[in-house]
C-alpha positions as CSV (number, residue, x, y, z in Angstrom):
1,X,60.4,50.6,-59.6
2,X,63.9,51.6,-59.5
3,X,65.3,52.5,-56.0
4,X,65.1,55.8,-56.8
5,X,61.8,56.2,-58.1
6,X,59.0,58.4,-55.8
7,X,55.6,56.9,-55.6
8,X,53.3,58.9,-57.6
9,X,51.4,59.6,-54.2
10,X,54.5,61.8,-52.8
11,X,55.2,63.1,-56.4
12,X,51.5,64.7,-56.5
13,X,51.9,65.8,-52.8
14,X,54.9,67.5,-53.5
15,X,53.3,69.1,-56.1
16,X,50.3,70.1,-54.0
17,X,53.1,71.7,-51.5
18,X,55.3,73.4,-54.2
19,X,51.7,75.1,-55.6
20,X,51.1,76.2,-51.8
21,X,54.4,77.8,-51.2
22,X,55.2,79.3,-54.7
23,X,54.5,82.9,-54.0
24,X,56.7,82.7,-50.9
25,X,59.4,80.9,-52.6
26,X,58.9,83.8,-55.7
27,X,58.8,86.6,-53.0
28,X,62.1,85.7,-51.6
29,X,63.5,85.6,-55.2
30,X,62.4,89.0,-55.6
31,X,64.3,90.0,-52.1
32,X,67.5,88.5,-53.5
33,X,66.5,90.4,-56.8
34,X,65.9,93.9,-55.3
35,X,68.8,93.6,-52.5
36,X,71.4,92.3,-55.8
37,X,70.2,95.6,-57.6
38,X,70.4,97.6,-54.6
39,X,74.2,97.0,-54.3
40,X,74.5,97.6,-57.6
41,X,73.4,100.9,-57.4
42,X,75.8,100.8,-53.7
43,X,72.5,101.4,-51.7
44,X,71.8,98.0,-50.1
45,X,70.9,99.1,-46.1
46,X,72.0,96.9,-43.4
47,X,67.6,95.6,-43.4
48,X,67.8,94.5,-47.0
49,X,70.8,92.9,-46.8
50,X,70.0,91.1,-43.5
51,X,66.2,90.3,-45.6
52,X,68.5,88.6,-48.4
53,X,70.8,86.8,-46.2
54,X,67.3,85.2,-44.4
55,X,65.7,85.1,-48.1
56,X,68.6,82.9,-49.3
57,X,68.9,80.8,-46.1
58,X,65.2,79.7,-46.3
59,X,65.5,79.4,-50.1
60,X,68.4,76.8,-49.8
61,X,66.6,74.8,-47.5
62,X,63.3,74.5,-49.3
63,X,64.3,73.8,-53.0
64,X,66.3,70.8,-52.2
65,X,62.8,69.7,-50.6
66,X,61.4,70.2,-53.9
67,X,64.6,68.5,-55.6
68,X,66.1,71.4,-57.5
69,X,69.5,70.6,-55.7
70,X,71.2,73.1,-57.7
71,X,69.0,75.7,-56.2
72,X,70.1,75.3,-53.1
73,X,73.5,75.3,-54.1
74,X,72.6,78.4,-55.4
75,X,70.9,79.7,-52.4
76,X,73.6,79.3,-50.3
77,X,76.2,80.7,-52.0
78,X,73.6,83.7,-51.7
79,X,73.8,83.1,-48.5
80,X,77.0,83.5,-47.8
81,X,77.8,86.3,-50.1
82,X,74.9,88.5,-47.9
83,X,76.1,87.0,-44.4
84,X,79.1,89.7,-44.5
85,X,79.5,93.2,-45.8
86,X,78.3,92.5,-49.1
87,X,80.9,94.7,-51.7
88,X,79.3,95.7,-55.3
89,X,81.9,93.6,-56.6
90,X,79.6,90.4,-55.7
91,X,76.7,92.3,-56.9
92,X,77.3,90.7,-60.5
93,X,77.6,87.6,-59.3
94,X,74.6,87.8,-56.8
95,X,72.3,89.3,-59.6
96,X,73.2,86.2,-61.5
97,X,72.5,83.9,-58.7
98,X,68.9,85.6,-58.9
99,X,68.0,85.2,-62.2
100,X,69.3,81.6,-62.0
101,X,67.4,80.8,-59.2
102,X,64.3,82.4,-60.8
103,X,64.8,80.1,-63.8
104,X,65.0,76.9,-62.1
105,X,61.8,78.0,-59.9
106,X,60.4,78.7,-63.3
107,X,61.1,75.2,-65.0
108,X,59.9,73.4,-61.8
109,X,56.4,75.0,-62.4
């Protein structure tokens, strides 16, 4: 075994806890979805945007637990983007980060 390598035993845990927490983890997606569309449209309320600034923070610290490293990366750039007056200039960029972040949540399933 490499040094690396995760015991089977952890892998199938993780795997019992990514099962568990998949609907939150998609629900937040969909926060980051509808608050990205929301400025879009220039409508994003002070709520939403504080529910995708606390969407992405709790996104960026749970996919690295699942090792998807690049969804946290993600996440926080999320993050940051919703910590301030989010401008529909980043709402391209944000709407991306979604659907990214969606498609690495759906290859780890």
């Amino acid at each position: 075994m490499t040094e690396h390598a995760t015991p089977p035993e952890l892998n199938a845990a993780l795997d019992r806890l990514w099962k568990q927490f998949l609907p939150q983890i998609e629900e937040r997606v969909v926060v980051l979805e509808t608050a990205s569309s929301a400025l879009s449209d220039g409508k994003l309320s002070d709520d939403l945007r504080d529910a995708a600034h606390a969407a992405a923070h709790k996104l960026a610290g749970v996919l690295g637990t699942f090792g998807l490293t690049k969804g946290t990366i993600l996440a926080r750039e999320a993050e940051m983007l919703y910590s301030g007056d989010a401008d529909p200039a980043s709402a391209i960029q944000l709407t991306e980060i979604s659907a990214h972040l969606r498609s690495l949540i759906a290859e780890r399933v």
